[in-house]
C-alpha positions in Angstrom: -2.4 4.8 3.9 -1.0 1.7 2.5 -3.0 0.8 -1.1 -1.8 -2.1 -3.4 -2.7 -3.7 -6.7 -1.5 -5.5 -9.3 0.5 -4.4 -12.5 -2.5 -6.8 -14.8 -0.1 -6.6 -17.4 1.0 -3.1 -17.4 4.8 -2.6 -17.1 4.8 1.1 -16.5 4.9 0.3 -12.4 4.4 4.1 -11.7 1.2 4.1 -14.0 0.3 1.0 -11.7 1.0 2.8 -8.8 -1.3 5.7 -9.3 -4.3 3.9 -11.1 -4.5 1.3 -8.2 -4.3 4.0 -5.4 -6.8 5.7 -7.8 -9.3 3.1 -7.7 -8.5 2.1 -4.7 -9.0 5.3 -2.4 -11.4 7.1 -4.7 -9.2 10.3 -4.6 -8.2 12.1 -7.8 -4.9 13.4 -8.8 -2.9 11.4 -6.7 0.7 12.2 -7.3 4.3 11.0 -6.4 6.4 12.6 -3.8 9.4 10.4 -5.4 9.0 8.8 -8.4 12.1 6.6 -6.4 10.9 2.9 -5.0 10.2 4.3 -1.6 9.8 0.3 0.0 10.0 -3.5 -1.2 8.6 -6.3 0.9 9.0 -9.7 -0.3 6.7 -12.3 1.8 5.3 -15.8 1.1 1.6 -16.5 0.2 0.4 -19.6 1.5 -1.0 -22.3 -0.6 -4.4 -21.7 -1.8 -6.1 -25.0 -2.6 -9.2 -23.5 -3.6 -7.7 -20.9 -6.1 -4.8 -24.0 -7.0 -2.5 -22.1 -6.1 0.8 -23.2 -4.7 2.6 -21.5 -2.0 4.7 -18.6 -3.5 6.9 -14.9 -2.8 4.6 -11.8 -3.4 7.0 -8.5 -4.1 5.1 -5.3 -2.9 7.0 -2.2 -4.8 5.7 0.9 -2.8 6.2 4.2 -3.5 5.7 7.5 -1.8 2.3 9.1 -3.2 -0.2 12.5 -1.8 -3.1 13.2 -2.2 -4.8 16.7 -2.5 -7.7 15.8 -0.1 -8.5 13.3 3.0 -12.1 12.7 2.1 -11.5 8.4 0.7 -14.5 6.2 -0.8 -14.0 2.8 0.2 -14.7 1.0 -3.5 -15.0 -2.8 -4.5 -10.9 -2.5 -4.5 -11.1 -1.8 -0.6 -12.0 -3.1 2.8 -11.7 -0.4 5.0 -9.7 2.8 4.7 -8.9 5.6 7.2 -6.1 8.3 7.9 -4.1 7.5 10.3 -0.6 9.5 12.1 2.0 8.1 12.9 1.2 7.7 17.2 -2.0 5.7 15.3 0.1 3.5 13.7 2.5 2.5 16.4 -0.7 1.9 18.3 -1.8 -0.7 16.0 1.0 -2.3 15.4 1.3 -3.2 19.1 -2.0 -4.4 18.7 -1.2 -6.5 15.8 -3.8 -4.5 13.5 -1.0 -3.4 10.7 2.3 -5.4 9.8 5.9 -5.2 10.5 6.4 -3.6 7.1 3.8 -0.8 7.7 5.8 0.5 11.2 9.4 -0.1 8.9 7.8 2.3 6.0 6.2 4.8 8.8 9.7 4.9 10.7 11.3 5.5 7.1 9.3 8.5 6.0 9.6 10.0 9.4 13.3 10.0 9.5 13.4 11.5 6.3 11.2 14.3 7.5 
């Protein structure tokens, strides 16, 4: 499960990383596998005209997190949110439901397994 966020200030990025999988999931005492960066993906954001916003990189730091139970709430943080293995995800990348960067992350943890 790929959750995001953003720091809002904090500069503690592993306090950022749990709050915002926290709020975004609705599961409790998420922890770290490895407090190491586990990912970065850097990728442009398209002008927004109506937020005037120009065009601009967006660095996703991801880490490694697990959580003690499956059972997710989708909040106001989230769209949709689902556990998926990893014959899922190749799946839906050849569908072109879940990035390039998703599959790159899933092939990482697996041969690391």
């Amino acid at each position: 499960m790929q959750l995001g966020g953003h720091s809002d200030g904090d500069d503690n990025t592993w306090n950022v990383a749990l709050r915002e999988a926290t709020e975004e999931s609705g599961i409790q005492n998420i922890q770290f596998v490895m407090k190491e960066i586990f990912d970065i993906d850097i990728h442009t954001i398209p002008a927004n005209a109506k937020k005037n916003e120009p065009e601009h990189k967006h660095y996703d730091v991801r880490f490694l997190l697990k959580a003690p139970t499956e059972k997710v709430v989708i909040s106001d943080e989230s769209n949709s949110l689902k556990w998926v293995n990893a014959t899922e995800l190749s799946d839906m990348a050849r569908k072109g439901e879940i990035s390039a960067a998703m599959v790159r992350m899933t092939d990482k943890w697996l041969s690391r397994r």
